[in-house]
N, C-alpha and C positions, 0 to 999 in steps of 0.2 A: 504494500500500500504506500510506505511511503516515496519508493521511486516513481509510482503511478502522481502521487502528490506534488512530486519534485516537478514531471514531466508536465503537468496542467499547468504549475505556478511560471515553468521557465515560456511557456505560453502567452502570459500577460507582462511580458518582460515590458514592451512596449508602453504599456499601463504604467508599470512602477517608474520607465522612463520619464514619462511625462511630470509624476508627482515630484520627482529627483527635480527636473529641470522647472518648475514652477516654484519650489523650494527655494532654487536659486536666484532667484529675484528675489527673496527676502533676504538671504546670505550667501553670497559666494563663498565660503570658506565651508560651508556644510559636506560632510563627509560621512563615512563610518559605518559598520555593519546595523544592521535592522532584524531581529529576531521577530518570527512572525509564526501564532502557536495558531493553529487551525480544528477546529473539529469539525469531524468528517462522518456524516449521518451513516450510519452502517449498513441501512440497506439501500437507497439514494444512490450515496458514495458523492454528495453536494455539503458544500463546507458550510456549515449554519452555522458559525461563530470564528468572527475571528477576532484575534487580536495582538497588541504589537509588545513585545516582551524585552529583553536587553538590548537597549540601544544608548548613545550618547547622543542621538540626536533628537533635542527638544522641540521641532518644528510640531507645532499639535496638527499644521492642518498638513502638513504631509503625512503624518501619521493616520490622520481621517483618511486622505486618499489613496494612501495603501491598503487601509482596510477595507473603503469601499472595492477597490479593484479585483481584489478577492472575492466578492460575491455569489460572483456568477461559474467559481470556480469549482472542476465537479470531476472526481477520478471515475476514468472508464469502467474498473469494476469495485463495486461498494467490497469493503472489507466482513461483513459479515458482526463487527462487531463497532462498540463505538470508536474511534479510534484520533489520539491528542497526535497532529503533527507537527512535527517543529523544522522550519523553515529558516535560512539566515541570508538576506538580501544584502550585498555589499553596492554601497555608493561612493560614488567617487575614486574609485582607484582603478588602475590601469588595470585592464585585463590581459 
């Protein structure tokens, strides 16, 4: 499940792009990983909670809009049971 989870999220990369780069019009210097805990409806397999876990970056409405961008996000086969994933988005650093 959670490579199925990995593989949706790396899906709305474009998404978490955007919230990065709107971010940075309030700070250019914003960087840093972004932990992002998911739960993942078991039979579904549609993420109904998300939320933003260790990060150093205080931007709240980047944080709104990574969480929203998660919404719609939904693993090909439900796990069967409930299942917490954890997720770690890096911004700003060279790939």
């Amino acid at each position: 499940t959670q490579g199925h989870l990995q593989s949706a999220l790396e899906a709305k990369t474009d998404a978490f792009k955007a919230c990065y780069e709107d971010a940075l019009t309030r700070d250019r210097e914003l960087k840093g990983p972004m932990e992002l805990i998911l739960d993942v409806h078991q039979e579904s397999g549609e993420v109904t909670k998300a939320k933003v876990g260790k990060t150093k970056i205080e931007d709240k409405k980047m944080k709104k809009c990574v969480k929203k961008a998660t919404k719609d996000v939904k693993v090909p086969e439900p796990p069967g049971v409930p299942v917490e994933g954890h997720y770690t988005l890096k911004f700003g650093f060279e790939e």
